[in-house]
VOPAGU-2260 file (C-alpha; in pm, 1 decimal, decimal comma):
REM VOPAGU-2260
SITE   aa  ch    i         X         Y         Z
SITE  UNK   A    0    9140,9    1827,0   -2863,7
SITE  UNK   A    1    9278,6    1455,1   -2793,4
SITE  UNK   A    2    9333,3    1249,9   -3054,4
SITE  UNK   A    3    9039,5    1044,3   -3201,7
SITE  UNK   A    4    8790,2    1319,5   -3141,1
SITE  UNK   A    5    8615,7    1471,1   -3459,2
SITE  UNK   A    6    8583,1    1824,8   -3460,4
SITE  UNK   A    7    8235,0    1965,1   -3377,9
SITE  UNK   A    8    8157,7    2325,8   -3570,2
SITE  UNK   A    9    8076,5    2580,9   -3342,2
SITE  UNK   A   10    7700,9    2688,4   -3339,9
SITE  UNK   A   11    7539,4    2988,5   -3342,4
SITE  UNK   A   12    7427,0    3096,8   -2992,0
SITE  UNK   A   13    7041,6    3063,3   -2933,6
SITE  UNK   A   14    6907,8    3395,3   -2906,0
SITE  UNK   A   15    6777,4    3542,5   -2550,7
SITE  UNK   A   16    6420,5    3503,3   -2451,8
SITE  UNK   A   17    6340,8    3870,4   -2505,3
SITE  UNK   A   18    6503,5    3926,6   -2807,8
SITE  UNK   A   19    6361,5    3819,6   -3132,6
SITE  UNK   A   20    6552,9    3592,2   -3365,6
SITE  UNK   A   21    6589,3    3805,4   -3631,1
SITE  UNK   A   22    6775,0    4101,9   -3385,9
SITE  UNK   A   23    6662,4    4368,2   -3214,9
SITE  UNK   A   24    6414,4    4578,7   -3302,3
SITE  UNK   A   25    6559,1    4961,2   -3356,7
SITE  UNK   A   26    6400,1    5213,5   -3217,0
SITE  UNK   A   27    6191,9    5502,5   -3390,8
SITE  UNK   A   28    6416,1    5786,8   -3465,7
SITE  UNK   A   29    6423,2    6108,4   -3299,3
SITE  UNK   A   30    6129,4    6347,6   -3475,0
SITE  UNK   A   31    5921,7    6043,9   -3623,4
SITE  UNK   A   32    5636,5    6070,8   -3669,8
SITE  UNK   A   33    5521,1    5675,9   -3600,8
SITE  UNK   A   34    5282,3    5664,7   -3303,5
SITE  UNK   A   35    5238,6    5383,9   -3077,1
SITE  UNK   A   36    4975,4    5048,4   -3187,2
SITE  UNK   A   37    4762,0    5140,0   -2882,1
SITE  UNK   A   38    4649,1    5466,6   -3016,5
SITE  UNK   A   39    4727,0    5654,9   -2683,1
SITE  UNK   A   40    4785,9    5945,3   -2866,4
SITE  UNK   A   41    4413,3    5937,2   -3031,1
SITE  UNK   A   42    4260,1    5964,7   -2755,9
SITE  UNK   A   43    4088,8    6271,6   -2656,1
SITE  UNK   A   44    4207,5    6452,5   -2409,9
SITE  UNK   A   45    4019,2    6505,7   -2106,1
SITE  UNK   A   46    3919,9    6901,9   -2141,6
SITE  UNK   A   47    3810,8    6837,1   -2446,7
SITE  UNK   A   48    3578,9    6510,8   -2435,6
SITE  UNK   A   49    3413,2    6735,1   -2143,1
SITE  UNK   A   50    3320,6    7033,1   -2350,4
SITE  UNK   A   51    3193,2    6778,3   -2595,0
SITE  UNK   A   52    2956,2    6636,5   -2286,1
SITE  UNK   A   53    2845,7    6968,2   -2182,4
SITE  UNK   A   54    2774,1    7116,0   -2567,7
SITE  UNK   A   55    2573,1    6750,8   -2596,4
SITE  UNK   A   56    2423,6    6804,3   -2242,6
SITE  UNK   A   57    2308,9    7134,9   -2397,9
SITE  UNK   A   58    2139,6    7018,9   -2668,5
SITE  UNK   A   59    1915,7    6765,5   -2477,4
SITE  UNK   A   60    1773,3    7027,6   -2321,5
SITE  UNK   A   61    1611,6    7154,8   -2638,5
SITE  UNK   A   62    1775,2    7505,0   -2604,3
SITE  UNK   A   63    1497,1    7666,0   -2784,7
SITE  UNK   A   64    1195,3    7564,0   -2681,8
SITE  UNK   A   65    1342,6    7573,0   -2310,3
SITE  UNK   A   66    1431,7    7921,4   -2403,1
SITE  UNK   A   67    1073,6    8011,7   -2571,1
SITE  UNK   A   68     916,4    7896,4   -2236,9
SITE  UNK   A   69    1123,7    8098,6   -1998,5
SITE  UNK   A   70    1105,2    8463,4   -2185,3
SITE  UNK   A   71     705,6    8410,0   -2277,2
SITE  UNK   A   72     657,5    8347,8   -1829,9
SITE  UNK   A   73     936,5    8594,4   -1770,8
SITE  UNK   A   74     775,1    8831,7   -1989,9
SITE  UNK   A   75     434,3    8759,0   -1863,5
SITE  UNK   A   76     549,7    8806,4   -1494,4
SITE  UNK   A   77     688,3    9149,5   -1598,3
SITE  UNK   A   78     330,5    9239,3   -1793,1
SITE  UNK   A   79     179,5    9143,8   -1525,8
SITE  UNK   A   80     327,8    9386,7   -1262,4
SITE  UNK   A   81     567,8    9188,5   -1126,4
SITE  UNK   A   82     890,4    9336,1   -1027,9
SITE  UNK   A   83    1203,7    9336,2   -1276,7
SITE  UNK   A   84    1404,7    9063,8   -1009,5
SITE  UNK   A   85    1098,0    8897,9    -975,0
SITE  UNK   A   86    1009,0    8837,2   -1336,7
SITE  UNK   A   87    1368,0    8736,9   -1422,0
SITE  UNK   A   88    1342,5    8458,8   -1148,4
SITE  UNK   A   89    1052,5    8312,6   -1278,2
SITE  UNK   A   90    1186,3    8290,7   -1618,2
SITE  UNK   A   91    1496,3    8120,0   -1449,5
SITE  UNK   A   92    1245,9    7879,7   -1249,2
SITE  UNK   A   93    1107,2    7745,0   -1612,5
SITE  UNK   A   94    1441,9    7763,7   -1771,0
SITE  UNK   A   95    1550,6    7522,5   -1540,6
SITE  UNK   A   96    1266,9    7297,8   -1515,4
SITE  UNK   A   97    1222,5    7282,0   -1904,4
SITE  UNK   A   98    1604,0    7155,4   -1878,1
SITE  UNK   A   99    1529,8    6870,6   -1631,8
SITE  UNK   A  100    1236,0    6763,0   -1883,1
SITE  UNK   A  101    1445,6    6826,5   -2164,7
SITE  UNK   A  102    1687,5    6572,8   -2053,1
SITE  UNK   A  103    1486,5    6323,6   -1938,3
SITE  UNK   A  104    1313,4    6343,1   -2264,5
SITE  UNK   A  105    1581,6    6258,7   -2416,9
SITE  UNK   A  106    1754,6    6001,9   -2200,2
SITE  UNK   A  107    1399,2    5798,3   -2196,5
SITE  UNK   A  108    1453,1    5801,9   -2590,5
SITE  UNK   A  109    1784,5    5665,2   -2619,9
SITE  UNK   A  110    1660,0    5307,5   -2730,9
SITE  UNK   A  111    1406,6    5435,9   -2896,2
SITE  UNK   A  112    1598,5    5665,4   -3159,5
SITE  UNK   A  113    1885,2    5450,0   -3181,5
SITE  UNK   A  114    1664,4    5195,1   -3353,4
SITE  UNK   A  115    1472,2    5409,8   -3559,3
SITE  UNK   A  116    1798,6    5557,8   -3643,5
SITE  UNK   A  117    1650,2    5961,8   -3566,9
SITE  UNK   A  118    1900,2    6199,6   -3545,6
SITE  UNK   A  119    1924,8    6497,3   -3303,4
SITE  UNK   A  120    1950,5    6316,8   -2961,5
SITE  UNK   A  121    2269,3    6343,3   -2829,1
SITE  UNK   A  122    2263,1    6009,1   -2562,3
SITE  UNK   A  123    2104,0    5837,5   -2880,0
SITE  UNK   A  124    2422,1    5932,2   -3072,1
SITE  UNK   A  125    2667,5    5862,8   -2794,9
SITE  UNK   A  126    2756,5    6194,2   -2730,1
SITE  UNK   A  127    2697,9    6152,7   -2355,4
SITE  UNK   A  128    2654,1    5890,6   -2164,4
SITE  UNK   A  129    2266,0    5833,0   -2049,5
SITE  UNK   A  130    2405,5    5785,7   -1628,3
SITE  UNK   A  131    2578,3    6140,9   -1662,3
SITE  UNK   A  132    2285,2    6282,5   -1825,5
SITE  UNK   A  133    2072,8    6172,8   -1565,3
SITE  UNK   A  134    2279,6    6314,8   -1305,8
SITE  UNK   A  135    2284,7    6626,2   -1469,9
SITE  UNK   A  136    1873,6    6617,8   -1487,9
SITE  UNK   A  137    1912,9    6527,9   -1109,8
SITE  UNK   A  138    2127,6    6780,3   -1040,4
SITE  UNK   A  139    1900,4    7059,6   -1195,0
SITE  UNK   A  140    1573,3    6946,5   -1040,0
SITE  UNK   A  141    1728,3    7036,6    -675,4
SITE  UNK   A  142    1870,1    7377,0    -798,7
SITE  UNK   A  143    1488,2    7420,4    -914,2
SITE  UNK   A  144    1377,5    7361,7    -615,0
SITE  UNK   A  145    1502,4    7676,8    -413,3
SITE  UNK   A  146    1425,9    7888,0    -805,9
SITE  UNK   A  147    1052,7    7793,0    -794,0
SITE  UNK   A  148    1053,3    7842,7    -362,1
SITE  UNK   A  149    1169,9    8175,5    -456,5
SITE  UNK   A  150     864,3    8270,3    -650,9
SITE  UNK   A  151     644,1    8200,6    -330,9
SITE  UNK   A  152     546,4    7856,4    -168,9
SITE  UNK   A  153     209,8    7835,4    -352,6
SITE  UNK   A  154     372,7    7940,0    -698,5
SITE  UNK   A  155     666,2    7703,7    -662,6
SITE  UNK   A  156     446,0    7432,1    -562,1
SITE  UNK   A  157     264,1    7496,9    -876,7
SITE  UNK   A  158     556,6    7510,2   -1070,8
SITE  UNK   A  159     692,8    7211,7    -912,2
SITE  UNK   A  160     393,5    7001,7    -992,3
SITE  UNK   A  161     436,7    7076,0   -1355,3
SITE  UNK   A  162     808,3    6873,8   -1297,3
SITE  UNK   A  163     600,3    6596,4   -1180,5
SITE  UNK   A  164     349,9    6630,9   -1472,2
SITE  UNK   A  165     643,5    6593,1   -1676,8
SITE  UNK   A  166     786,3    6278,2   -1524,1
SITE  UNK   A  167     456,6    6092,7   -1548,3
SITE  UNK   A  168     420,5    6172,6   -1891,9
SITE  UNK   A  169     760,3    5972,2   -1973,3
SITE  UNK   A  170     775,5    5708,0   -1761,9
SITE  UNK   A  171     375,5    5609,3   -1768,1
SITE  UNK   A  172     146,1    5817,1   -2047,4
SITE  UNK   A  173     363,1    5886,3   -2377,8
SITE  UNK   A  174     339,0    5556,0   -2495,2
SITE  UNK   A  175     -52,4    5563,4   -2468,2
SITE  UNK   A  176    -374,8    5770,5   -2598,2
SITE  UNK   A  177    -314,8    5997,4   -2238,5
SITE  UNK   A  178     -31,0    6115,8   -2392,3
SITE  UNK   A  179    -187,9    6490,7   -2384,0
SITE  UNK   A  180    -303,8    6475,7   -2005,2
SITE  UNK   A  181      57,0    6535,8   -1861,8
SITE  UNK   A  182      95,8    6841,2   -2101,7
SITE  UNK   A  183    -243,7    6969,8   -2038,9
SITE  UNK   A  184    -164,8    6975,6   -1629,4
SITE  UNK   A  185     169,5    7125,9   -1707,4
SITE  UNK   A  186      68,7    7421,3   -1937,0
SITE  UNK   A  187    -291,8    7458,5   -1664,8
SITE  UNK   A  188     -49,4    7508,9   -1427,0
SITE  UNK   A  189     138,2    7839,1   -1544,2
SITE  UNK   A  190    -103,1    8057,1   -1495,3
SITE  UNK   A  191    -127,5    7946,4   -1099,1
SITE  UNK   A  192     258,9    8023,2   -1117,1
SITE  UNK   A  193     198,1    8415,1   -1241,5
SITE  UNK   A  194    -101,1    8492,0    -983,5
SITE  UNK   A  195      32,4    8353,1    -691,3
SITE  UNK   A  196     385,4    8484,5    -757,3
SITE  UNK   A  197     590,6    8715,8    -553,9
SITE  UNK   A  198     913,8    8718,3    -413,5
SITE  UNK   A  199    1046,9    8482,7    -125,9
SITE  UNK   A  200     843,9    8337,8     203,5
SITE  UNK   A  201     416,3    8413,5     202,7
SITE  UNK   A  202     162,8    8379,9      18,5
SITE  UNK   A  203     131,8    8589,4    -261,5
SITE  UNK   A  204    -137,2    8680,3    -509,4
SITE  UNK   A  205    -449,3    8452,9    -534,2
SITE  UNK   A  206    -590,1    8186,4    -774,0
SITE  UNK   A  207    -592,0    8228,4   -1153,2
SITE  UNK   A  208    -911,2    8333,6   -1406,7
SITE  UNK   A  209   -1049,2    7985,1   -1489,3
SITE  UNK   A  210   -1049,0    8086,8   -1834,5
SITE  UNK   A  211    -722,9    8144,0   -1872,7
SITE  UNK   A  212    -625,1    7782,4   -1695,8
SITE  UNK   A  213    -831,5    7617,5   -1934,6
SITE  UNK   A  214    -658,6    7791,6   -2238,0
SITE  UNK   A  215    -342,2    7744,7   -2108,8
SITE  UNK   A  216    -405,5    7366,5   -2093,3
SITE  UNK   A  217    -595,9    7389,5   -2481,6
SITE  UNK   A  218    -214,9    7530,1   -2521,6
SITE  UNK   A  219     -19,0    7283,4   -2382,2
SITE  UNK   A  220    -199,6    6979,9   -2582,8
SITE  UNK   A  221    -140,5    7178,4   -2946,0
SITE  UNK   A  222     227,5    7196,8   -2833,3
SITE  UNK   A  223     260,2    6820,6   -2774,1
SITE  UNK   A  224      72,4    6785,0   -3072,9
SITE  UNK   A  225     321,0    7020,6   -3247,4
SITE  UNK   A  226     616,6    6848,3   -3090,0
SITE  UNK   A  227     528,9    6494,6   -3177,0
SITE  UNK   A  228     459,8    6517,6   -3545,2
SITE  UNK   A  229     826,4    6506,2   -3664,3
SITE  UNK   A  230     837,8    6249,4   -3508,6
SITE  UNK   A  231     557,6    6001,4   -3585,3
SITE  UNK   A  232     690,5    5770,7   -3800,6
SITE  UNK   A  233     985,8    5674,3   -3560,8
SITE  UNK   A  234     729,2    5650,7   -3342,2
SITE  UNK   A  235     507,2    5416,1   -3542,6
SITE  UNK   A  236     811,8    5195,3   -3606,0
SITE  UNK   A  237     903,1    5131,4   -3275,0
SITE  UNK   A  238     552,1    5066,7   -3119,6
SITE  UNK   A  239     435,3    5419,3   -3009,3
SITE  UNK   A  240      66,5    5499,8   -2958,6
SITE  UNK   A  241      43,3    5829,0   -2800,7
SITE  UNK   A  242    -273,7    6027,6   -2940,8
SITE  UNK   A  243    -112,9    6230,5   -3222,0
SITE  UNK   A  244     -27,3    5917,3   -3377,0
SITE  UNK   A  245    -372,1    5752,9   -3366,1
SITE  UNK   A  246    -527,5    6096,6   -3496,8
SITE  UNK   A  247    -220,9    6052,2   -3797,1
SITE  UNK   A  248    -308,3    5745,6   -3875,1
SITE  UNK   A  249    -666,8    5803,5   -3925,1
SITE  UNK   A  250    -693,5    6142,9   -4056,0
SITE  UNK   A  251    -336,0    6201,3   -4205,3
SITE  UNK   A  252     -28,4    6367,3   -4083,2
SITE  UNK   A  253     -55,3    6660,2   -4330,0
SITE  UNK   A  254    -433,8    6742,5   -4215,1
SITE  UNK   A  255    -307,8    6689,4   -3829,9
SITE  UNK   A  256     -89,1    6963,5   -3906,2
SITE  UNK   A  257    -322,4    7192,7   -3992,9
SITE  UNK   A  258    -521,2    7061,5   -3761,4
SITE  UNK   A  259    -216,9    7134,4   -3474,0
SITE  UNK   A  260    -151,2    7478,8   -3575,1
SITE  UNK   A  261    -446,2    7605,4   -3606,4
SITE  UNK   A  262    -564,3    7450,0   -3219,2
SITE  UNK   A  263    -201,8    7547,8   -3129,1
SITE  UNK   A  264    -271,8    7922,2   -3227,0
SITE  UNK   A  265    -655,0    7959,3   -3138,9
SITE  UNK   A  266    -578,1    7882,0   -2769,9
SITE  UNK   A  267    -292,6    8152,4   -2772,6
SITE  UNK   A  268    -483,0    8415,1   -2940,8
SITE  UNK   A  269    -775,6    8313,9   -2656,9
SITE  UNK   A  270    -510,3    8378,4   -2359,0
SITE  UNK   A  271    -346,4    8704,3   -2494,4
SITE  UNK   A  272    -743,0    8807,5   -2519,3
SITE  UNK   A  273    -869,3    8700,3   -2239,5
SITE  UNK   A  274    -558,0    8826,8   -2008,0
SITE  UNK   A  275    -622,3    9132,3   -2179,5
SITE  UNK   A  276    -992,5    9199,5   -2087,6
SITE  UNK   A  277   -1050,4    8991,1   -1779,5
SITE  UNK   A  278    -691,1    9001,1   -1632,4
SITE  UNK   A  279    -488,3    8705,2   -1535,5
SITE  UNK   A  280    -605,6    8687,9   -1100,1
SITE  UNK   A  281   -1008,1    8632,6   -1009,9
């Protein structure tokens, strides 16, 4: 220092760009327990968010009533003569096209029962993604395909048909007073699936007792009526007019439901009777 100059205090350096001014930060001890802000570590894992997507894919199949359908047609295949393999096929075919309904029912619904708030759907709830359900639904309506083939061409065809019942009746008719038609086709349709049923290639069997067609279809139209009462006043809320709710409105839902059961069991009654005493072929 030359004479004349003052002496200047040393400053502090300025800290480094990376480094904050009050020091570095130390880093979490070995064992802690302090996770990271991004919540990495929440997440679930992979295995696991898939079993969650299949147990939710499960449930929009609506295991029971899928399940109801397939014994009742496996069983009647079986009382009806059919073979044991035979009989457990056609259950399968119905098992798997109740699925593919099942799912679409539900993935059509998604807007509907998030607004109203329902419970029980599981792409409603977020449990699966509506695209994946729909590939699953896609997926299953080609493996039923080759199931219903199986059965013969004539009963697959029928059985078949009943998948296309079933799409019309979600994407056109349940929002209007045809809402029965679609199930009415469907259920009319079984009974061409037992009496021209056999096993593989050929034509099997021959065309159903008339009677029993039209009970099955006086079967199929208590069932949606069954099915859609739970569900009427979501339904009301969110603009819905099949025909169960028009009847509800007018007449009541409690009297409907008297109404429902007792159609719903008259009509089975008349098909155990008349499959009974006139037989289920011409």
């Amino acid at each position: 220092m030359t004479a004349g100059e003052e002496a200047v205090p040393d400053k502090d350096p300025a800290p480094l760009p990376d480094q904050p001014k009050d020091g570095p930060k130390e880093s979490p001890k070995v064992g802690s327990k302090e996770r990271p802000k991004d919540g990495s570590k929440d997440r679930p894992k992979g295995p696991s968010e898939l079993s969650g997507q299949l147990r939710a894919l499960l449930g929009c199949t609506h295991p029971r009533q899928t399940l109801l359908m397939a014994m009742g047609i496996g069983v009647a295949a079986l009382v009806s003569g059919r073979p044991l393999r035979e009989s457990l096929v056609a259950g399968a075919a119905v098992l798997v096209v109740q699925a593919v309904l099942g799912i679409l029912n539900d993935a059509g619904d998604r807007e509907r029962d998030a607004a109203s708030g329902a419970s029980g759907n599981p792409v409603a709830e977020g449990r699966i993604p509506s695209g994946n359900a729909t590939f699953a639904a896609t997926c299953l309506a080609i493996l039923a395909i080759p199931l219903s083939l199986q059965n013969g061409p004539v009963a697959g065809a029928a059985l078949l048909l009943t998948l296309v019942s079933g799409f019309l009746y979600e994407k056109a008719l349940r929002r209007t007073p045809l809402s029965w038609l679609p199930w009415a086709i469907s259920f009319g349709l079984l009974p061409a699936f037992l009496s021209y049923g056999g096993w593989g290639g050929g034509v099997h069997g021959g065309p159903p007792t008339p009677a029993l067609s039209v009970l099955a279809a006086l079967l199929g139209v208590g069932v949606h009526f069954l099915i859609s009462l739970p569900d009427l006043v979501a339904d009301n809320k969110t603009g819905m007019r099949h025909l169960p709710l028009r009847i509800a409105l007018k007449v009541g839902a409690p009297r409907l439901l008297v109404i429902s059961i007792a159609w719903t069991v008259l009509a089975a009654v008349g098909i155990v009777v008349v499959a009974l005493s006139v037989g289920l072929r011409q």
